[in-house]
Every structure is written in structure tokens, then in C-alpha cells.
TIVO-2410 file (N, C-alpha, C; in nm, 3 decimals):
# residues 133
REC num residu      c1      c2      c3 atome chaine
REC   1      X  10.813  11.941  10.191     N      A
REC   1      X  10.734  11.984  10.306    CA      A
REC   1      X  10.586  11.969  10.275     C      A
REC   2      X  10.510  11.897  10.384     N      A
REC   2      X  10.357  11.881  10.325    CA      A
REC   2      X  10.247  12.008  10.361     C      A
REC   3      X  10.206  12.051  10.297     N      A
REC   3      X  10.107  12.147  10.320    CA      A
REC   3      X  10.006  12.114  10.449     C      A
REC   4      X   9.979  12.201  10.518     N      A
REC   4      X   9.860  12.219  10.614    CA      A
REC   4      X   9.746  12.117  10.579     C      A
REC   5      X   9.710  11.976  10.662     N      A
REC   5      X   9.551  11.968  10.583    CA      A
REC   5      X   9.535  11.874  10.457     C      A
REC   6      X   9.662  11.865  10.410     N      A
REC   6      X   9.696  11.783  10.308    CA      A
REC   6      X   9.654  11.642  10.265     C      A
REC   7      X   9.619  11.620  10.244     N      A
REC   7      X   9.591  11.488  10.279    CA      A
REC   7      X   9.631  11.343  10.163     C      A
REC   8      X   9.613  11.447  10.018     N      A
REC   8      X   9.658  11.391   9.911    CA      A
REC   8      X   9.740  11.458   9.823     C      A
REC   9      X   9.787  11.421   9.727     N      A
REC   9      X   9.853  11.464   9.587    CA      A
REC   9      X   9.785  11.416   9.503     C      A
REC  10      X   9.750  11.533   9.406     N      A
REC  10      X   9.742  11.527   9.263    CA      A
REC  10      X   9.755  11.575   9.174     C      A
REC  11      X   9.767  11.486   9.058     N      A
REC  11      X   9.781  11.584   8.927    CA      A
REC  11      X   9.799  11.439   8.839     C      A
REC  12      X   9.892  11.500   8.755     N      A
REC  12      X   9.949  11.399   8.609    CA      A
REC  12      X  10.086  11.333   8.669     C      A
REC  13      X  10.028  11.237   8.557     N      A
REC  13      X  10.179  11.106   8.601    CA      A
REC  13      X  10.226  11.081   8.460     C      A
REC  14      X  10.345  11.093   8.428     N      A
REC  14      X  10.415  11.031   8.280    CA      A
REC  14      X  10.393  10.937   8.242     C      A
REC  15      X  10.367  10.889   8.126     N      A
REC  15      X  10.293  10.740   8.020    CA      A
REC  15      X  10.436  10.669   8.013     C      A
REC  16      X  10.381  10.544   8.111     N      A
REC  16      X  10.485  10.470   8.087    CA      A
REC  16      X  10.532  10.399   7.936     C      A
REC  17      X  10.439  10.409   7.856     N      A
REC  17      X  10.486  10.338   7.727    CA      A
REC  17      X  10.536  10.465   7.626     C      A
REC  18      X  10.630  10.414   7.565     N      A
REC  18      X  10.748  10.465   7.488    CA      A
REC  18      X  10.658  10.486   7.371     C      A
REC  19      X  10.587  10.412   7.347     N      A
REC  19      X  10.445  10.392   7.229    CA      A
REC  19      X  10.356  10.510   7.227     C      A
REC  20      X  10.281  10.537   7.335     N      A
REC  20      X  10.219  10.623   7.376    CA      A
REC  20      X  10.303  10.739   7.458     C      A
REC  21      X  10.358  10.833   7.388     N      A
REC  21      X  10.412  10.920   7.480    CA      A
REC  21      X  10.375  11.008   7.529     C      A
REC  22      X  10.277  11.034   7.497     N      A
REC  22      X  10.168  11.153   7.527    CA      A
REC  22      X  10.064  11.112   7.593     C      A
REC  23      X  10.027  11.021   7.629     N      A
REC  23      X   9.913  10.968   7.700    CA      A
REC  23      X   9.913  11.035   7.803     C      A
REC  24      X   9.820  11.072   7.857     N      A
REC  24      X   9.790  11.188   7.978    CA      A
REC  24      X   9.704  11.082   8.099     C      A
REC  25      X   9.760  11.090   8.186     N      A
REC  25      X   9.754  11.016   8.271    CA      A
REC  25      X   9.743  11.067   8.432     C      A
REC  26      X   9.593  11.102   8.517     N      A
REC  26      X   9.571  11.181   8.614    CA      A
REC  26      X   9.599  11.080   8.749     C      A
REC  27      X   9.652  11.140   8.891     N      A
REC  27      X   9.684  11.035   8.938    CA      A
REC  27      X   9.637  11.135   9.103     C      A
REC  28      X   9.551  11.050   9.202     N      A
REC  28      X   9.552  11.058   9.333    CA      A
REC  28      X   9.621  10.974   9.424     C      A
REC  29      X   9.733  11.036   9.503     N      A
REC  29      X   9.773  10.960   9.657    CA      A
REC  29      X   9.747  11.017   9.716     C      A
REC  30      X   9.706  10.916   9.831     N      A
REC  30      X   9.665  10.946   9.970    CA      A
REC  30      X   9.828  10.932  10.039     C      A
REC  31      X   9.902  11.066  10.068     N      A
REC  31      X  10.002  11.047  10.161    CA      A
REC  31      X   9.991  10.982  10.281     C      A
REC  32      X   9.935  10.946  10.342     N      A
REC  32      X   9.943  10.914  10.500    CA      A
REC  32      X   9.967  10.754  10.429     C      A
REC  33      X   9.916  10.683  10.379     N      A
REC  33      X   9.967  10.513  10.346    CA      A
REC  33      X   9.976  10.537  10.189     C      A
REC  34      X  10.028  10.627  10.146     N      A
REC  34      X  10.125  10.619  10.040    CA      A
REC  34      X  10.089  10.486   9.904     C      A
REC  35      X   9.950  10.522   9.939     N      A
REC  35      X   9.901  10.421   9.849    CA      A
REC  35      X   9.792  10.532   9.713     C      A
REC  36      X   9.838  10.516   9.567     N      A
REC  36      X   9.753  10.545   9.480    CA      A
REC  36      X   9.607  10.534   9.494     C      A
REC  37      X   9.508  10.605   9.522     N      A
REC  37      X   9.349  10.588   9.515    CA      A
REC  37      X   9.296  10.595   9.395     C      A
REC  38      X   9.361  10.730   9.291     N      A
REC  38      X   9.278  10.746   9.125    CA      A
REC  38      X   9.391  10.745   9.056     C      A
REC  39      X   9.354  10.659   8.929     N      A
REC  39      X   9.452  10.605   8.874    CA      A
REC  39      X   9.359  10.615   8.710     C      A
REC  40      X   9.344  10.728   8.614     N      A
REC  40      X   9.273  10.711   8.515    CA      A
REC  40      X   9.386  10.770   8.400     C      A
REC  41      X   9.348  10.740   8.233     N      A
REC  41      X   9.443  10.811   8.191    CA      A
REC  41      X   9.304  10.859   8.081     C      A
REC  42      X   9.318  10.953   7.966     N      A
REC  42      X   9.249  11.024   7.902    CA      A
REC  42      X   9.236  10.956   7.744     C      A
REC  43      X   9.146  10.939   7.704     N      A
REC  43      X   9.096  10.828   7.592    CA      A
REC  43      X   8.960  10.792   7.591     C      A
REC  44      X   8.928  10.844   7.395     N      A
REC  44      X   8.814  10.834   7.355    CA      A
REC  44      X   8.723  11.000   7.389     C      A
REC  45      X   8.781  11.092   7.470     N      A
REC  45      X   8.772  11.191   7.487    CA      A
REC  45      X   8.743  11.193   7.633     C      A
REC  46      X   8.751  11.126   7.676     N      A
REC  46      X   8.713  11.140   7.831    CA      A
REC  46      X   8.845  11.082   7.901     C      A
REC  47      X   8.831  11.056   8.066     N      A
REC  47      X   8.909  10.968   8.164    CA      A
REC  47      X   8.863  10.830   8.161     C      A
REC  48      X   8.921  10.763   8.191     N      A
REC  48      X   8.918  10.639   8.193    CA      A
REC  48      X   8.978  10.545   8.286     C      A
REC  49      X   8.909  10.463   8.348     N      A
REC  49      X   8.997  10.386   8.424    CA      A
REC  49      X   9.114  10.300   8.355     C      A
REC  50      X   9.207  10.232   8.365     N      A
REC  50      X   9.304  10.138   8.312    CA      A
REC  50      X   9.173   9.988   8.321     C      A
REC  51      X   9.238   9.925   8.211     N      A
REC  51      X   9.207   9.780   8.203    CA      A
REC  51      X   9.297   9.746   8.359     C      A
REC  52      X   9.283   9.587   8.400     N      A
REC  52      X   9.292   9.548   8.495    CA      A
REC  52      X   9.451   9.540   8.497     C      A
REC  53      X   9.470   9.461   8.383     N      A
REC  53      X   9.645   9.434   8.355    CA      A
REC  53      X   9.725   9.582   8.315     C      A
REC  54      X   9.672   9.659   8.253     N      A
REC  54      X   9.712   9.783   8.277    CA      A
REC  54      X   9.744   9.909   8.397     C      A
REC  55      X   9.629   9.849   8.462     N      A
REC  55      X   9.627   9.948   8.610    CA      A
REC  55      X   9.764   9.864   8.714     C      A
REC  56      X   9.752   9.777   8.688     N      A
REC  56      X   9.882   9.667   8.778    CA      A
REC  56      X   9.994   9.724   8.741     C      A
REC  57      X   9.984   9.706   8.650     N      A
REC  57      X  10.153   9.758   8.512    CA      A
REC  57      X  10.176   9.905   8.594     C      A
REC  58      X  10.096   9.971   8.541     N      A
REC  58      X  10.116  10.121   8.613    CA      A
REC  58      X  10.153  10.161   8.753     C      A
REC  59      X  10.048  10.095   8.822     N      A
REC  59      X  10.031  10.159   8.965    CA      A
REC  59      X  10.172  10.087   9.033     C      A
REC  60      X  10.249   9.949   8.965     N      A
REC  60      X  10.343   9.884   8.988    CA      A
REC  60      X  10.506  10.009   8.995     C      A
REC  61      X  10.463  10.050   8.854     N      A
REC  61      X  10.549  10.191   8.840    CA      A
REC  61      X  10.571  10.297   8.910     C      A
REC  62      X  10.422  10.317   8.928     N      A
REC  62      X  10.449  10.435   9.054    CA      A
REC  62      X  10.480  10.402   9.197     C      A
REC  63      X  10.439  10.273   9.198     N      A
REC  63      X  10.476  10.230   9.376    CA      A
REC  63      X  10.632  10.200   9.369     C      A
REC  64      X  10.720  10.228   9.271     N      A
REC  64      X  10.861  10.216   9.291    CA      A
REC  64      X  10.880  10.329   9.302     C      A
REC  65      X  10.829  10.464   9.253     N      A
REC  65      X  10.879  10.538   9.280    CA      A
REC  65      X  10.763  10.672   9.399     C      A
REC  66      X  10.706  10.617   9.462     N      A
REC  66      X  10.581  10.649   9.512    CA      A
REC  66      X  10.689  10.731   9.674     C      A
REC  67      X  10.769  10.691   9.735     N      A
REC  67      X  10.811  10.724   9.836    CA      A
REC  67      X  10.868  10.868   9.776     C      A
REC  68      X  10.953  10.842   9.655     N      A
REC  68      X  10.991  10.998   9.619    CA      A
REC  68      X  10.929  11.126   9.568     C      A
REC  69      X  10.796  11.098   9.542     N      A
REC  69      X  10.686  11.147   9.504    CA      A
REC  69      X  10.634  11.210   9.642     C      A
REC  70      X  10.637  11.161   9.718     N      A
REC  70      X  10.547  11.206   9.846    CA      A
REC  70      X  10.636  11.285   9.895     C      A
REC  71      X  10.748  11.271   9.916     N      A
REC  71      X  10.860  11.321   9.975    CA      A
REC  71      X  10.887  11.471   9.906     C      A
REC  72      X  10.893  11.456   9.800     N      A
REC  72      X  10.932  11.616   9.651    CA      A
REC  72      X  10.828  11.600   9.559     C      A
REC  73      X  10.667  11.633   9.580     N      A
REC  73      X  10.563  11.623   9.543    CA      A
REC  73      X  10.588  11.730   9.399     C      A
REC  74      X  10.633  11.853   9.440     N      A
REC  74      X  10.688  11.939   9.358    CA      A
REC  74      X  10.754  11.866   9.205     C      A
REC  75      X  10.877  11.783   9.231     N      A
REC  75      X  10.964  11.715   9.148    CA      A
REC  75      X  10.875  11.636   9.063     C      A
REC  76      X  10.812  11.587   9.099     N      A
REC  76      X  10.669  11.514   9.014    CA      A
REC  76      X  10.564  11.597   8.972     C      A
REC  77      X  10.581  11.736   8.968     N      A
REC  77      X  10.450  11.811   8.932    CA      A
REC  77      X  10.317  11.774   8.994     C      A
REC  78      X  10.353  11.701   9.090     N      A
REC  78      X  10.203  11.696   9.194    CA      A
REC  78      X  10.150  11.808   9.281     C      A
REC  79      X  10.015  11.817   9.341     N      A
REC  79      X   9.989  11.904   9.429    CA      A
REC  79      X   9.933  11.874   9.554     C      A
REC  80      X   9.961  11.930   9.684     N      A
REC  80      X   9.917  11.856   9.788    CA      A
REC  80      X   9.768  11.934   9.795     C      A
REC  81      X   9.682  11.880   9.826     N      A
REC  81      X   9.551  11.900   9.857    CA      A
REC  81      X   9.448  11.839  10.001     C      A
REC  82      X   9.362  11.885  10.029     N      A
REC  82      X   9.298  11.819  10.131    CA      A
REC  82      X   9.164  11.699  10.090     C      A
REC  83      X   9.112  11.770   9.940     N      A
REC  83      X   9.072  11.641   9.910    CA      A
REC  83      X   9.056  11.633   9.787     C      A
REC  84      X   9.042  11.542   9.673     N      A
REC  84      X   9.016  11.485   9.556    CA      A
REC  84      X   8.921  11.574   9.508     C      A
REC  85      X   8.929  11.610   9.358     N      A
REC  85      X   8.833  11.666   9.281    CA      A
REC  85      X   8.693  11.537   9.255     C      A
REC  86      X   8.555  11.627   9.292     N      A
REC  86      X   8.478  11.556   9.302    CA      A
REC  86      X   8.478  11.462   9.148     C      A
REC  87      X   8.514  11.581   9.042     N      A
REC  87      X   8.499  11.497   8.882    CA      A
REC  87      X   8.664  11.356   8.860     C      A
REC  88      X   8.729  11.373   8.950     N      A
REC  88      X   8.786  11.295   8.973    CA      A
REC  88      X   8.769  11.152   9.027     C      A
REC  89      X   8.641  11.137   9.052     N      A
REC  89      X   8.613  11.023   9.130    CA      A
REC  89      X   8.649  10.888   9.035     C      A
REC  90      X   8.604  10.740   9.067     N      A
REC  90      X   8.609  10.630   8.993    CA      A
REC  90      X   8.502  10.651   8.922     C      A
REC  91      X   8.339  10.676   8.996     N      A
REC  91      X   8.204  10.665   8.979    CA      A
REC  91      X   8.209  10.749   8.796     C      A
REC  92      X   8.287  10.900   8.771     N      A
REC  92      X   8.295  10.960   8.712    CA      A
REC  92      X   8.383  10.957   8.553     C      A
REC  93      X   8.470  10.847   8.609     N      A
REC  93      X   8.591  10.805   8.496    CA      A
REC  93      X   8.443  10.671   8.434     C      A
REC  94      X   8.480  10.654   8.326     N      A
REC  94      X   8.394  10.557   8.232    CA      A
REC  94      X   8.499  10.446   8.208     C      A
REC  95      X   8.438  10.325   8.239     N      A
REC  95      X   8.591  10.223   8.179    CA      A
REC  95      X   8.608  10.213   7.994     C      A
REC  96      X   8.673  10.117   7.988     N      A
REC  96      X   8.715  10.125   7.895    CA      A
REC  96      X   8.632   9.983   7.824     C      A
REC  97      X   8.505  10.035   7.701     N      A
REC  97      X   8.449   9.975   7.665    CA      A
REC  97      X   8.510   9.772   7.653     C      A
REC  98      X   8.469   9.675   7.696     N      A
REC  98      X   8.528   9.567   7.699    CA      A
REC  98      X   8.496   9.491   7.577     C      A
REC  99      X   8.571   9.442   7.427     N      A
REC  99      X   8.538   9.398   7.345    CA      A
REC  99      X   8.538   9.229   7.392     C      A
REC 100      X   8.426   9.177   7.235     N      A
REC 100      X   8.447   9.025   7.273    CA      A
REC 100      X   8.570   8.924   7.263     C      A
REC 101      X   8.549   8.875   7.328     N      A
REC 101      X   8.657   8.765   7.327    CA      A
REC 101      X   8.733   8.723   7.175     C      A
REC 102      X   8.828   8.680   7.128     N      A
REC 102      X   8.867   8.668   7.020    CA      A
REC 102      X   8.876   8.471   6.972     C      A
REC 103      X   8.761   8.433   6.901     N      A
REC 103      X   8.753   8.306   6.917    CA      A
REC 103      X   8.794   8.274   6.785     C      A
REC 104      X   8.847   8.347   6.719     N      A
REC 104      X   8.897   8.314   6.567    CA      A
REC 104      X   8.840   8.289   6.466     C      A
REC 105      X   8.648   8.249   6.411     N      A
REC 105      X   8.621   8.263   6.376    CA      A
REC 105      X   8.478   8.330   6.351     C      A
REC 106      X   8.418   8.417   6.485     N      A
REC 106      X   8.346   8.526   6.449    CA      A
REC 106      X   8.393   8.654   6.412     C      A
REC 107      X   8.516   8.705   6.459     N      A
REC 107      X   8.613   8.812   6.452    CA      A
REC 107      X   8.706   8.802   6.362     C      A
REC 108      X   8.676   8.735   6.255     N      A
REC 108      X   8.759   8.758   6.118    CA      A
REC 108      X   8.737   8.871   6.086     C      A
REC 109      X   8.631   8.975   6.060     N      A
REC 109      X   8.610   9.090   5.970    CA      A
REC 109      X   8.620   9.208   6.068     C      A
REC 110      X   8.717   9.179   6.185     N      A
REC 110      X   8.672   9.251   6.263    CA      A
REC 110      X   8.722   9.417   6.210     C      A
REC 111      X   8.875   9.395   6.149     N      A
REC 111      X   8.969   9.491   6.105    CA      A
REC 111      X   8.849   9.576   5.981     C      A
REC 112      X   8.784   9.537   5.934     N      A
REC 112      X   8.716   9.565   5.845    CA      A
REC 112      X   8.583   9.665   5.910     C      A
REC 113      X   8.610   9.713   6.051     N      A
REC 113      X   8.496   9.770   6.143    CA      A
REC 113      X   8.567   9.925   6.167     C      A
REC 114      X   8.710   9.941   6.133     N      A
REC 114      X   8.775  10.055   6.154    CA      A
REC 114      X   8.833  10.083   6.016     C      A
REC 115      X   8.847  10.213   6.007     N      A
REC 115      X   8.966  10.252   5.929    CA      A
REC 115      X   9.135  10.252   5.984     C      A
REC 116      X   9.187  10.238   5.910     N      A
REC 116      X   9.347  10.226   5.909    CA      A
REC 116      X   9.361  10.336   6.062     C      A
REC 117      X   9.314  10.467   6.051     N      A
REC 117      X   9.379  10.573   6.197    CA      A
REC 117      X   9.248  10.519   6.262     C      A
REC 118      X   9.171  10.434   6.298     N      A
REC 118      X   9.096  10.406   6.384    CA      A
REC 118      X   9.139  10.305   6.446     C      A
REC 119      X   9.167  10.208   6.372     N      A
REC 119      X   9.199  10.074   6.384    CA      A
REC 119      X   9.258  10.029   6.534     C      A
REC 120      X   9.401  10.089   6.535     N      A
REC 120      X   9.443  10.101   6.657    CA      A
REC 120      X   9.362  10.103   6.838     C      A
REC 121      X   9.302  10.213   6.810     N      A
REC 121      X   9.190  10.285   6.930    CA      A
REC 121      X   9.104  10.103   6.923     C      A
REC 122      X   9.014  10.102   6.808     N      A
REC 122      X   8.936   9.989   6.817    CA      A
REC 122      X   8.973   9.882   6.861     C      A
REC 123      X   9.091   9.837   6.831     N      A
REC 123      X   9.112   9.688   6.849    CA      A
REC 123      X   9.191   9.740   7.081     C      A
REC 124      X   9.178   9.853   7.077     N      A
REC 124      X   9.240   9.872   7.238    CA      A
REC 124      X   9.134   9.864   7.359     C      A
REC 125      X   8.946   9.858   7.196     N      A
REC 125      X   8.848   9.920   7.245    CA      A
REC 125      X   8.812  10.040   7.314     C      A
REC 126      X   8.870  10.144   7.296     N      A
REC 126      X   8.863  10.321   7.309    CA      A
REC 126      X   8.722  10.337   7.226     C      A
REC 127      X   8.736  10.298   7.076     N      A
REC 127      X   8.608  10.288   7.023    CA      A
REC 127      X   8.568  10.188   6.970     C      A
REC 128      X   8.405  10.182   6.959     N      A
REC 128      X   8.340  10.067   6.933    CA      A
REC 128      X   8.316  10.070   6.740     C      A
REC 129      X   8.373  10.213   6.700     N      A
REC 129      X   8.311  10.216   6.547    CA      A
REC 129      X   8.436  10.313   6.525     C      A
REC 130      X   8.457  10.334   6.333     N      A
REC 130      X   8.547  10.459   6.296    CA      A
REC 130      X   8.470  10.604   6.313     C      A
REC 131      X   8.535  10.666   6.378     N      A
REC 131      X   8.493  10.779   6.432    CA      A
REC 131      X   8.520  10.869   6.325     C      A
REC 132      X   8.589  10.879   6.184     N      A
REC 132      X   8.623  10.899   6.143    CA      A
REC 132      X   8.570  11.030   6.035     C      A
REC 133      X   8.419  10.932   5.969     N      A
REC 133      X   8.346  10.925   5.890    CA      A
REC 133      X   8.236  11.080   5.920     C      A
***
């Protein structure tokens, strides 16, 4: 049943990768065309938009299951609302730093820019250095 005024759902959406199982992942639909508007997941300490091929991958996921979501908003731990949290916006999510291209021989030493528990994040570009230190 949709709430009074409603206009969207939000909250968290489950990490589709088996890899990342914990990835926290915040999500706005607009019920009336049942189309995803915010689509960020949490990395580097902030929100973040998805890379391009990532946001496809995802939002692909939820648009299979996007009709049952709207329908038992509840069943998905969503909430109906009238409008989007302002800190929710795109303007507000930071993308996801874009590293250079990989041309094979300026980016030889690149592994040599992280430590071993950094490494990962770096080469996803989350970070630009080991945060570690």
C-alpha cells in the first residue's frame, strides 16, 4: 500500500557482488515510472556514484526486480517518502576518482603506489595513495 504523498522509495539495496558483500549501497525510486533516480554505494568514506559500467550492471538488477519493490516496498526495506534527502542528491555523492589509462609501460610501478590492504581500493581508484601510513 503506498503512503499518502509518496512519491518515492528509499533506502539500501543489497551488493550485488558475492566479492563485496557488504558494500552498502543507497537507492532512490520514483514510483509513478518506476524508474531508479539515486543510485550511489559507500566508498573511500563517503557515497559515491557507480562507474558507468557499474551503474548499468546494477540498476540492470534492480530493474528486474523493480516492479516487486514498488509493490512490497516493506520486503525490500525501502521507505515511501514524498521527497529525496537533500544530502542524497547526485550534486552531493563525489564520483569515483578516474585513474589513467593502462598503456603498459608508464604503469609498471603502479602496484608499488599501495600497500598489499590498499592495493585493491587503488587499483578500483577509491584511493589515489595508501591510506594506510
Amino acid at each position: 500500500m503506498r503512503k499518502m504523498g509518496a512519491k518515492f522509495l528509499t533506502g539500501r539495496w543489497e551488493s550485488p557482488w558475492a566479492s563485496d558483500p557488504f558494500l552498502k549501497i543507497r537507492i532512490a525510486i520514483e514510483i509513478d515510472t518506476r524508474s531508479v533516480v539515486i543510485l550511489h554505494h559507500f566508498a573511500d568514506h563517503g557515497w559515491r556514484r557507480f562507474r558507468p559500467e557499474e551503474d548499468t550492471y546494477v540498476r540492470d538488477l534492480i530493474n528486474d526486480e523493480i516492479d516487486a519493490a514498488v509493490e512490497c516496498p516493506e520486503d525490500y526495506g525501502l521507505n515511501a517518502t514524498g521527497v529525496i534527502p537533500a544530502a542524497w542528491s547526485n550534486d552531493e555523492a563525489n564520483p569515483v576518482p578516474e585513474l589513467p589509462e593502462d598503456d603498459g609501460d608508464s604503469n609498471d610501478n603502479q602496484s608499488e603506489l599501495a600497500c598489499t590492504c590498499c592495493e585493491r581500493w587503488y587499483r578500483d581508484g577509491s584511493v589515489s595513495e595508501c591510506e594506510c601510513a
